[in-house]
C-alpha positions as CSV (number, residue, x, y, z in Angstrom):
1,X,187.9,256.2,-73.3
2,X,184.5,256.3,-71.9
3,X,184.0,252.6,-69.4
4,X,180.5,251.5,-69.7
5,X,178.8,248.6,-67.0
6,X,177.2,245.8,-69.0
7,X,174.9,243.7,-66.6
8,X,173.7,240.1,-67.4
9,X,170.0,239.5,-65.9
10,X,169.5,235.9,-65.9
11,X,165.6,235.1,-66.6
12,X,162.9,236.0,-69.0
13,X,160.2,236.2,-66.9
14,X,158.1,239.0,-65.7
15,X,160.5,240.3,-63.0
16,X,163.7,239.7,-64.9
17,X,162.2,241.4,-68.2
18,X,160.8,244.2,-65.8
19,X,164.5,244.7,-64.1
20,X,166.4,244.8,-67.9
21,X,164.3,247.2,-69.3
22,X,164.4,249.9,-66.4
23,X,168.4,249.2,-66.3
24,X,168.3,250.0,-70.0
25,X,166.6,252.8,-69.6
26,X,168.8,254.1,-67.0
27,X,171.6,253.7,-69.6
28,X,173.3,250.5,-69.0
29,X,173.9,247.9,-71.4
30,X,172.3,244.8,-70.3
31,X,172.4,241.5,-71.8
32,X,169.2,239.0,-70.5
33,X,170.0,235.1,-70.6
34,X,167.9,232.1,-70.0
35,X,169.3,228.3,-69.5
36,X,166.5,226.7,-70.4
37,X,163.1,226.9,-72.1
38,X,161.1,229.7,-69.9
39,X,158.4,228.6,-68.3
40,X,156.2,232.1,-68.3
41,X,152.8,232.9,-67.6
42,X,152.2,236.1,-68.5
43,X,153.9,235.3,-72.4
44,X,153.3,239.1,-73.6
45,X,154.7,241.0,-70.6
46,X,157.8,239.8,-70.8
47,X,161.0,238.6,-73.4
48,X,160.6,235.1,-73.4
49,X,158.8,236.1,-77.1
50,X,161.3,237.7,-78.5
């Protein structure tokens, strides 16, 4: 049985969206989580869309 490292980024915003996606792409699962309502700038740069 094959272990596999999940890792929770907690944020939507620009950094936090930038750090999940090259995790994922390194092959880790990753979950992102946010408390609240994100308060983004930059709305198409990062998940706080989707």
């Amino acid at each position: 049985m094959s272990e596999q490292t999940c890792i929770l980024v907690l944020g939507l915003g620009l950094y936090a969206s930038a750090t999940a996606r090259m995790l994922f792409l390194a092959g880790y699962s990753v979950a992102i989580q946010q408390a609240s309502d994100p308060k983004v700038l930059r709305r198409k740069m990062s998940f706080a869309d989707a």
